[in-house]
C-alpha positions in Angstrom: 87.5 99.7 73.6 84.0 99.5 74.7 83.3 102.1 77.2 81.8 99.3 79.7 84.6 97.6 79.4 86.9 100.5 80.1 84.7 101.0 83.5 85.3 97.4 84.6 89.2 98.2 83.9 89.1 101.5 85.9 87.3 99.1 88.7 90.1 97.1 88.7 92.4 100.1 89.3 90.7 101.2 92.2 91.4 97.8 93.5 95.0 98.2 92.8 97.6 95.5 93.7 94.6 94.0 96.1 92.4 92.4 93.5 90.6 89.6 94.5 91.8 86.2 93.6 90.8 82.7 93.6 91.9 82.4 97.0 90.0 85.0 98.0 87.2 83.1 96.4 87.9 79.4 98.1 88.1 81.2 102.3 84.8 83.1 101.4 86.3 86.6 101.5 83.7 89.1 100.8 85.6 91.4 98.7 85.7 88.4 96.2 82.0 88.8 96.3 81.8 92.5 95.8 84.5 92.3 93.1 82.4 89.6 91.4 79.1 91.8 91.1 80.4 95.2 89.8 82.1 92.5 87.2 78.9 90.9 86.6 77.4 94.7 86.4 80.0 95.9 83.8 79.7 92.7 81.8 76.2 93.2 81.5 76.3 96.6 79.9 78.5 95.1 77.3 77.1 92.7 76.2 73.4 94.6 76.4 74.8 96.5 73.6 75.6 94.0 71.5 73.7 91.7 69.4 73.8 87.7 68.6 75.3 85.6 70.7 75.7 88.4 73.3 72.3 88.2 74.2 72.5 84.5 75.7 76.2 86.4 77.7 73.9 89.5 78.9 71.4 86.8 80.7 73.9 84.7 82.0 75.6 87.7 83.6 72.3 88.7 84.7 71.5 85.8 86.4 75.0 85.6 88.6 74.3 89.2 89.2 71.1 88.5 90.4 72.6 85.5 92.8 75.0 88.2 94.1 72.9 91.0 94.6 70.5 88.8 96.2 72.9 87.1 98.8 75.0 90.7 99.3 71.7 92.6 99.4 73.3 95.2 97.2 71.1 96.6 94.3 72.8 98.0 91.4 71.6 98.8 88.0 73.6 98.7 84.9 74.5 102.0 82.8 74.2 104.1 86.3 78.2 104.1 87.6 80.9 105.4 85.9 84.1 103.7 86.4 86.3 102.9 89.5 83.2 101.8 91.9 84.7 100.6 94.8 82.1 98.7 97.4 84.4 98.2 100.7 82.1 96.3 102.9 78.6 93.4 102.7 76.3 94.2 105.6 73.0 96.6 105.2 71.3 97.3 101.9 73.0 99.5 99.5 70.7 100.4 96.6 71.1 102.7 93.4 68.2 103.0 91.6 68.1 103.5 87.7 67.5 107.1 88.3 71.0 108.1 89.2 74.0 108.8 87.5 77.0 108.6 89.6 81.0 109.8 88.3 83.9 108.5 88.3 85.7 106.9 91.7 82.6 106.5 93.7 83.3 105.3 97.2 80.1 103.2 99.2 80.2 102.1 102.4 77.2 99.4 103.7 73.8 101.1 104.0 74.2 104.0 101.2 70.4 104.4 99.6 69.7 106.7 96.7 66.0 106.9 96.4 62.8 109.3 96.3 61.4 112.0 98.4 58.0 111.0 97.2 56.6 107.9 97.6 55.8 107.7 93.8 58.5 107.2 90.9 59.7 110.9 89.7 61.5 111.7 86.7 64.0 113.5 88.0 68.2 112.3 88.3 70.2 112.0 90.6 73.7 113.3 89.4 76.7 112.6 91.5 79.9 114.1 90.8 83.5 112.4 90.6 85.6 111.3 93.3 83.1 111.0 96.1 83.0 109.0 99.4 79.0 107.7 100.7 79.3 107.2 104.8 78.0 104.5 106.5 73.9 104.4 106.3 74.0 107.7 104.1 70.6 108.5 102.6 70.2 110.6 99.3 67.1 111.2 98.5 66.8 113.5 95.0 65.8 113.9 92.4 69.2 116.3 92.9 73.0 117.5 92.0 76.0 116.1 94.2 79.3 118.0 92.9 82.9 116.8 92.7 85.2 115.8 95.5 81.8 115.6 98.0 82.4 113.5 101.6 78.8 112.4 102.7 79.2 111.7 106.2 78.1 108.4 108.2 74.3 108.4 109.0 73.7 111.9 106.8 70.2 112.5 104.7 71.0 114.7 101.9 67.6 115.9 100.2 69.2 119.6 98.7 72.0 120.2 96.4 75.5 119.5 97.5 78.1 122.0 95.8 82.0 120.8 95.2 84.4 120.1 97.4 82.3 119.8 100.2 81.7 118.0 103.6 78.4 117.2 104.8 76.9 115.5 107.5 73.5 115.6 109.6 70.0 114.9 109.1 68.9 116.6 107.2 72.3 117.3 106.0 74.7 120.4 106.0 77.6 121.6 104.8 80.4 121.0 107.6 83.1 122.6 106.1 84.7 122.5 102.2 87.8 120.8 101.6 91.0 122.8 100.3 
């Protein structure tokens, strides 16, 4: 199986016995929304990959993305997430530039911004481990190395290396304590 497509079916995991339906889509719920646009997301990858007829999938899937991203104000780029995303709330800007590369079972909450300490482009990643939870409004700002298992608390700028396992919060932010 295509490794995009095996993403988009560890997405749907994370989602569990919850995923959204076409109720959810007829009352407007958001989480139809947000399911929608790491769909679009994955289904892009695939078919990027791909030649032929896939090309005229990619742009329609780019398009609907587009739509989404623009009314959710959520900026994702394809090829950056591993699988299991889960995006629990709309509201403030989450963006994820195409400098990062985030693990498996990332957790975002509204306002999560991955960007630059300089004001021009750098070459530099930003990696982010498996299994990790963004606060509200957290601010990563890299190019740096996020480890496994990491808790970025609500409001926290991290701009240093975060080792595993641990809890940080703050601006700039610390280490609180490591997990057991």
């Amino acid at each position: 199986m295509d490794q995009s497509l095996t993403r988009l079916n560890e997405d749907k995991r994370r989602y569990g016995c919850s995923l959204p339906s076409l109720k959810d889509w007829f009352v407007n719920n958001e989480s139809w929304y947000l399911y929608q646009l790491i769909r679009h997301v994955r289904l892009q990858e695939y078919h990027k990959t791909k030649g032929g007829w896939h090309k005229l999938a990619y742009w329609y899937h780019w398009y609907r993305y587009k739509k989404l991203s623009f009314n959710l104000h959520i900026t994702l780029y394809p090829n950056t997430i591993d699988g299991g995303l889960r995006i629990y709330h709309s509201g403030s800007f989450i963006h994820i530039g195409p400098n990062c590369r985030i693990g498996k079972n990332c957790t975002l909450l509204p306002g999560v911004v991955f960007g630059n300490k300089q004001e021009e482009e750098t070459d530099g990643l930003t990696i982010v481990g498996d299994n990790c939870y963004f606060g509200l409004n957290a601010k990563i700002f890299g190019p740096l190395t996020i480890g496994n298992n990491v808790t970025v608390g609500a409001n926290a700028v991290v701009t240093k290396d975060i080792p595993d396992n641990a809890i940080v919060v703050g601006i700039p932010a610390k280490i609180l304590r490591f997990k057991c």
